[in-house]
N, C-alpha and C positions, 0 to 999 in steps of 0.2 A: 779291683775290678778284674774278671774274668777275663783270660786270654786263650786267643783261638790260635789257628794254620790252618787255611783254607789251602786246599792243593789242589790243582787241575793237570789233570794232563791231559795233552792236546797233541794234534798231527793238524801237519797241511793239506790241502787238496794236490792229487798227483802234481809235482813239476811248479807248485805254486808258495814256497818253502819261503822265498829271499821276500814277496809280499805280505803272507802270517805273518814270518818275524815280524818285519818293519811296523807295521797295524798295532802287534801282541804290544813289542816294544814300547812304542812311540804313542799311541793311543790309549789300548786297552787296559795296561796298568797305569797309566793315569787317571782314566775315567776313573776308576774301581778304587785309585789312591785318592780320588778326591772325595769318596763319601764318609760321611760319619763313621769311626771306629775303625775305619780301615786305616793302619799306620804305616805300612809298606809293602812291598813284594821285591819277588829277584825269582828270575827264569834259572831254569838251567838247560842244557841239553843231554841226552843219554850219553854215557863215556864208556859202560861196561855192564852188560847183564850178568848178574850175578845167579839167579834164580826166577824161574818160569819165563814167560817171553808177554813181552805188550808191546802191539805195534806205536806206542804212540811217543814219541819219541823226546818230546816236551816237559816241561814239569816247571810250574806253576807256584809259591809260596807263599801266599799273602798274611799278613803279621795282622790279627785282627784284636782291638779291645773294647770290650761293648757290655753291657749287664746287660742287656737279652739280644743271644745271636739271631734267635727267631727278629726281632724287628730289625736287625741289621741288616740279613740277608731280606724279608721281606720289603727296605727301601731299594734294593739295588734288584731284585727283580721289577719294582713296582719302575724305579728309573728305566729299565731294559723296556719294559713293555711301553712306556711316553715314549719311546725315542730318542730317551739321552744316550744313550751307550748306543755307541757306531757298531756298526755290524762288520763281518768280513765275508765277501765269497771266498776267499781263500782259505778260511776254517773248516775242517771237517767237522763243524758243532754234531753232527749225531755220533760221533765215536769217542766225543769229552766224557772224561771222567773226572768228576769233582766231588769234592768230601771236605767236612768241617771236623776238626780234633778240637777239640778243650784240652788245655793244656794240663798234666797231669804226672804226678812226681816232680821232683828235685829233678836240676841240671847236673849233670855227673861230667867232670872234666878229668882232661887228661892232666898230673902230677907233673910233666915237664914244664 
């Protein structure tokens, strides 16, 4: 079965940082962990720009397994748009950036 990583990166509304979290955390990957093919997520937060700058400070990981991402992501929009998926005014939603990878090559590890 095909394997995805859905990434999102996200920011808060000015001064509204400690409420995203708590929402992102506590709610939003849950909703999103409870649908079909979705098998997990884990946040992180920026530590160090290495190269070019994005103000959004979040980042996003969801671990997806599904033989068509198309109807994946089309239940979890069609959920967003019923109602199931709680909203936040604390998101800056027009500045999210989200993207789907298919997973692709061998895992290359480190020899120690």
């Amino acid at each position: 079965m095909p394997r995805y990583k859905m990434i999102a990166l996200t920011k808060a509304m000015p001064g509204r940082d400690d409420e995203f979290n708590e929402w992102y955390q506590n709610v939003h990957l849950v909703e999103l962990c409870a649908m079909p093919g979705v098998k997990g997520a884990q946040r992180y937060k920026l530590a160090a720009p290495l190269q070019g700058y994005d103000e959004r400070p979040y980042l996003a990981v969801y671990d997806i397994e599904c033989d068509d991402i198309r109807q994946t992501l089309g239940a979890i929009g069609a959920a967003s748009a019923a109602g199931k998926m709680t909203p936040c005014e604390a998101a800056d939603s027009a500045s999210a950036y989200t993207v789907v990878f298919e997973e692709f090559g061998e895992r290359v590890e480190s020899k120690d």
